[in-house]
C-alpha positions as CSV (number, residue, x, y, z in Angstrom):
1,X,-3.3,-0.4,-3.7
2,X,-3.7,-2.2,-6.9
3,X,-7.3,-2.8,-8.1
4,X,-8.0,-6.7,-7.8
5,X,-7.5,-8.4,-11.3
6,X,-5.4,-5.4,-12.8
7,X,-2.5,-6.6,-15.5
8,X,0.7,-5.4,-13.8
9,X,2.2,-5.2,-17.8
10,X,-0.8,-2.6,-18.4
11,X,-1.5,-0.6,-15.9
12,X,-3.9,2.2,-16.2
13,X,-5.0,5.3,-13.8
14,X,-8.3,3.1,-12.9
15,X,-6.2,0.3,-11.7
16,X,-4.0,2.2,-8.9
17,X,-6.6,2.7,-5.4
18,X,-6.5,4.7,-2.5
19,X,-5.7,2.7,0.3
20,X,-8.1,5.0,2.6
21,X,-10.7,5.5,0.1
22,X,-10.5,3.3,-2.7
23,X,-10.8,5.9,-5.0
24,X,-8.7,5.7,-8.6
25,X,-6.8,8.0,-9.2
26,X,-7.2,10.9,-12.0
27,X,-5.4,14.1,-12.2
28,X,-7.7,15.9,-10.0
29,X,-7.3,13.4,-7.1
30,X,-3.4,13.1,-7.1
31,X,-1.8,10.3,-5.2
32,X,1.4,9.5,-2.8
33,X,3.2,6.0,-3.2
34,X,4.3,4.2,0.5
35,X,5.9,1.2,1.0
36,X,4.8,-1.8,-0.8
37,X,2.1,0.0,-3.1
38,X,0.2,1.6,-1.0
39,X,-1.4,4.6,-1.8
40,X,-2.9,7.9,-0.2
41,X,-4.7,10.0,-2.3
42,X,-5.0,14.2,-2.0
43,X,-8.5,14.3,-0.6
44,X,-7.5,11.6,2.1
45,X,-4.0,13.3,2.8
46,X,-6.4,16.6,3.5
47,X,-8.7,15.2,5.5
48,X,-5.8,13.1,7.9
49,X,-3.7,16.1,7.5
50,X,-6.4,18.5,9.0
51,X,-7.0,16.3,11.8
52,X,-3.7,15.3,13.1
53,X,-1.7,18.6,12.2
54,X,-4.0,21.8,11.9
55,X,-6.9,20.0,14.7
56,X,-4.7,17.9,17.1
57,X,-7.4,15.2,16.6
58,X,-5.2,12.4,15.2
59,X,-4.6,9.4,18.3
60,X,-2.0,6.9,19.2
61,X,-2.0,3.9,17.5
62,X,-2.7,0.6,19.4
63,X,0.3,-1.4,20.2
64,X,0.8,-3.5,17.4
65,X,-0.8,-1.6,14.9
66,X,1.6,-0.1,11.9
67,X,0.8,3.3,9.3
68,X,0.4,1.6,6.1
69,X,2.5,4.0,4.2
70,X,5.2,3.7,6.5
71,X,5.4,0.0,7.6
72,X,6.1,1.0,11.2
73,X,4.7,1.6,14.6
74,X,5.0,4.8,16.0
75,X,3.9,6.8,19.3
76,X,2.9,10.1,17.8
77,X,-0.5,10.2,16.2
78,X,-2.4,9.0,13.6
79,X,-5.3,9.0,11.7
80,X,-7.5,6.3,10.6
81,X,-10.5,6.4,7.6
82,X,-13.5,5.1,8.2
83,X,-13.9,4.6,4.6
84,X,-13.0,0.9,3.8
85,X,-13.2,-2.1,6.3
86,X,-9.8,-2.1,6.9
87,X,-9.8,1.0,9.0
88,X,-5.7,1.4,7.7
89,X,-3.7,4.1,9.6
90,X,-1.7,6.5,8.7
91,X,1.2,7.9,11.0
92,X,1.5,12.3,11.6
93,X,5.4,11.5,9.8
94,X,4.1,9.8,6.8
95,X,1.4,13.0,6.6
96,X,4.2,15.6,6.7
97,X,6.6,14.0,4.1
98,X,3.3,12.9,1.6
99,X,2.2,16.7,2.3
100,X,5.8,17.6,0.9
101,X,5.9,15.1,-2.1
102,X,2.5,16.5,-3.1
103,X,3.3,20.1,-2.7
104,X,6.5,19.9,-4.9
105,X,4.3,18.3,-7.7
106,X,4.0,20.3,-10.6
107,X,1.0,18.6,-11.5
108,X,-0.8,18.9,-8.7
109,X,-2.8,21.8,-7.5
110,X,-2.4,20.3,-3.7
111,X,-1.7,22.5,-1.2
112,X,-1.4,21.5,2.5
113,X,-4.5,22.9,4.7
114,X,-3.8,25.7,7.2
115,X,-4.8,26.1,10.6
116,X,-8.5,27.5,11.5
């Protein structure tokens, strides 16, 4: 997500949001790109990470609800913050391939949580 009121011609690392958070981003708290801008940040990707893949906590999505990285409804599970009003949702697919893009960055020091 794009902070409200930011000048897409000059964008800076305060202006780019956490869709689960709404945290900026900095080079501590890397972020993943989905469709249409949206934006999952490390700390969110290890928290819904955790749940759905190392706890089993993550649940189905209601019928008619979409992951917000993805743009699709999917069976499997998900995990939705509790941070922001929105309640977005993130599907266990878009957690795996964002845990991948992150991983690969050489900028980041993210590394995918393991199991307990």
């Amino acid at each position: 997500m794009h902070r409200p009121g930011a000048d897409p011609s000059m964008m800076v690392p305060e202006d780019f949001l956490c869709d689960f958070c709404m945290h900026h981003w900095t080079p501590k708290r890397p972020m993943v790109e989905g469709h249409r801008g949206s934006l999952i940040c490390g700390s969110c990707l290890t928290v819904a990470y955790t749940a759905v893949h190392v706890l089993g906590t993550g649940e189905p999505a209601p019928d008619g609800t979409t992951c917000l990285l993805c743009l699709s409804h999917k069976d499997g599970p998900h995990w939705q913050s509790d941070a922001v009003e929105a309640r977005p949702r993130v599907c266990a697919d878009c957690l795996n391939q964002a845990a991948r893009q992150l991983e690969k960055d050489r900028d980041s020091d993210w590394t995918r949580p393991a199991g307990p």
